[in-house]
C-alpha positions as CSV (number, residue, x, y, z in Angstrom):
1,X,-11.9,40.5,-70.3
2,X,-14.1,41.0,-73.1
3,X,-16.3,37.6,-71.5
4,X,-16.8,40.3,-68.4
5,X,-18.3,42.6,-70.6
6,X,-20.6,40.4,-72.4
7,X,-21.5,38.8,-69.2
8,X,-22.4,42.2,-68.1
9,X,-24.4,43.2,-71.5
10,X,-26.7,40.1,-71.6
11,X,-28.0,40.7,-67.9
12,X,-28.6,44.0,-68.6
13,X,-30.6,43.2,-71.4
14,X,-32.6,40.7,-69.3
15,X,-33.2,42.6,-66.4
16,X,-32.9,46.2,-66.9
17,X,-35.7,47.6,-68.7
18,X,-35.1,50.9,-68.8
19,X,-31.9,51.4,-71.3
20,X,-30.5,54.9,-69.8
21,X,-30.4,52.6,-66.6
22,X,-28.2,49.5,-68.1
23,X,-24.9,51.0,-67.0
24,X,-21.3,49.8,-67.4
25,X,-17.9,51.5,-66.1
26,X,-14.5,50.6,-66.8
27,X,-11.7,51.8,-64.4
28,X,-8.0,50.9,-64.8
29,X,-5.3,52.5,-63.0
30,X,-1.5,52.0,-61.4
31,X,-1.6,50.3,-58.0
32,X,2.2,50.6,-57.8
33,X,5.0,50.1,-59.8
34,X,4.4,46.5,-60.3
35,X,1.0,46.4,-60.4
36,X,-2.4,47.5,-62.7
37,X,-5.7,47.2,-61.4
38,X,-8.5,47.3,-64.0
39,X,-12.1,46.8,-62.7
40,X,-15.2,46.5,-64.2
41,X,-19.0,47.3,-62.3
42,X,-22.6,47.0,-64.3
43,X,-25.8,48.0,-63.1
44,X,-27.1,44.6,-63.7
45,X,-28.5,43.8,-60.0
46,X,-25.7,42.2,-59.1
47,X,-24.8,38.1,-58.7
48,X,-26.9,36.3,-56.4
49,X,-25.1,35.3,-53.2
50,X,-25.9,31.5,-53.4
51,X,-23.5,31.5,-56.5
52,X,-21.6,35.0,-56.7
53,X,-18.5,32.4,-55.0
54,X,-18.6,29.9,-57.7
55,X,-18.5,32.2,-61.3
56,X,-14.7,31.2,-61.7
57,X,-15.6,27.8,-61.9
58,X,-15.1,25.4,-64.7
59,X,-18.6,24.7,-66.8
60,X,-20.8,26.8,-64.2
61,X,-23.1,29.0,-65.4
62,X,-26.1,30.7,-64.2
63,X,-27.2,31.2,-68.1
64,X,-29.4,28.8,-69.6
65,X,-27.6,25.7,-71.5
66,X,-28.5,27.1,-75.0
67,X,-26.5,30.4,-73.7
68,X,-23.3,29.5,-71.6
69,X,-21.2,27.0,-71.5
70,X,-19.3,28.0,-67.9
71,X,-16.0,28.6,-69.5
72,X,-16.1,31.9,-70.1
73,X,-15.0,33.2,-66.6
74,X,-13.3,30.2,-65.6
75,X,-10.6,31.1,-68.6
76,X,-10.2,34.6,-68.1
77,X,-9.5,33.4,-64.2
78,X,-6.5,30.7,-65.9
79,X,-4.9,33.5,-67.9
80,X,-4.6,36.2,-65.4
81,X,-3.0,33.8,-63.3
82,X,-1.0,31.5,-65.3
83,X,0.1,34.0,-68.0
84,X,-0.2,37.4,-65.8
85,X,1.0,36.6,-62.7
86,X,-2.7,38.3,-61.3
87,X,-5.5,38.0,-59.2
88,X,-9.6,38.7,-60.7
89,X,-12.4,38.6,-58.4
90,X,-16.0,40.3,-58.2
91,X,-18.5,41.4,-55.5
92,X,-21.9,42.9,-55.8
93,X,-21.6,46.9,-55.5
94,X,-24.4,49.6,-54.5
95,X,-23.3,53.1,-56.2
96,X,-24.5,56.3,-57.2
97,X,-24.6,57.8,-60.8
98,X,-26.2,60.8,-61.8
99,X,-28.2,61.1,-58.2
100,X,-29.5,57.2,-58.5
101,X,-28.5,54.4,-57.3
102,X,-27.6,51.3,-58.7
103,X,-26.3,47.8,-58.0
104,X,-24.3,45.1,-59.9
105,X,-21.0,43.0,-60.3
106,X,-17.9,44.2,-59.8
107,X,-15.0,42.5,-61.3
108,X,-11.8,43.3,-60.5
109,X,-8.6,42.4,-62.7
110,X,-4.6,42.9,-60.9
111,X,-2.1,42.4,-63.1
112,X,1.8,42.4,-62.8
113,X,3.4,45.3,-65.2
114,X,6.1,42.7,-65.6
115,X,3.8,40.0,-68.2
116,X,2.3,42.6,-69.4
């Protein structure tokens, strides 16, 4: 999870200049008895559509070379799987926050209470 959250604090350092606008928000709660839901939405602009279906892939990255090596996502997909029984997946969100709105990623983590 924690490669969500630096995915989401490097592109709001590269394109979100103003810094009362670089946004994240962290939202977990019970779905049902067997299952946590934990998402994660940035006010980063959001993933391009050309490539927002291929972030869980193995060694692709939309960083430069020098930045990313593709794993990142492409694990944390592997583990909540394998290990948690779980689904992750993101879309790009519009919302509103203090009477503006903003768009980014949204990641959302479900996890079975049981491997946890």
């Amino acid at each position: 999870m924690s490669n969500i959250l630096n995915n989401s604090k490097d592109i709001l350092k590269e394109s979100v200049s103003n810094e009362e606008d670089r946004l994240i928000f962290i939202d977990a709660y019970k779905k049902s008895t067997s299952q946590v839901v934990i998402t994660f939405k940035d006010s980063g602009g959001g993933i391009p559509d050309d490539i927002i279906n291929r972030v869980f892939e193995p060694y692709f990255t939309s960083k430069h070379q020098s930045r990313g090596t593709g794993l990142g996502l492409a694990m944390a997909d592997k583990i909540i799987r394998e290990r948690h029984d779980g689904t992750i997946s993101v879309s790009n969100e519009e919302f509103e926050y203090e009477g503006k709105t903003y768009k980014g990623a949204c990641f959302m983590v479900v996890l079975n209470c049981d491997t946890l």
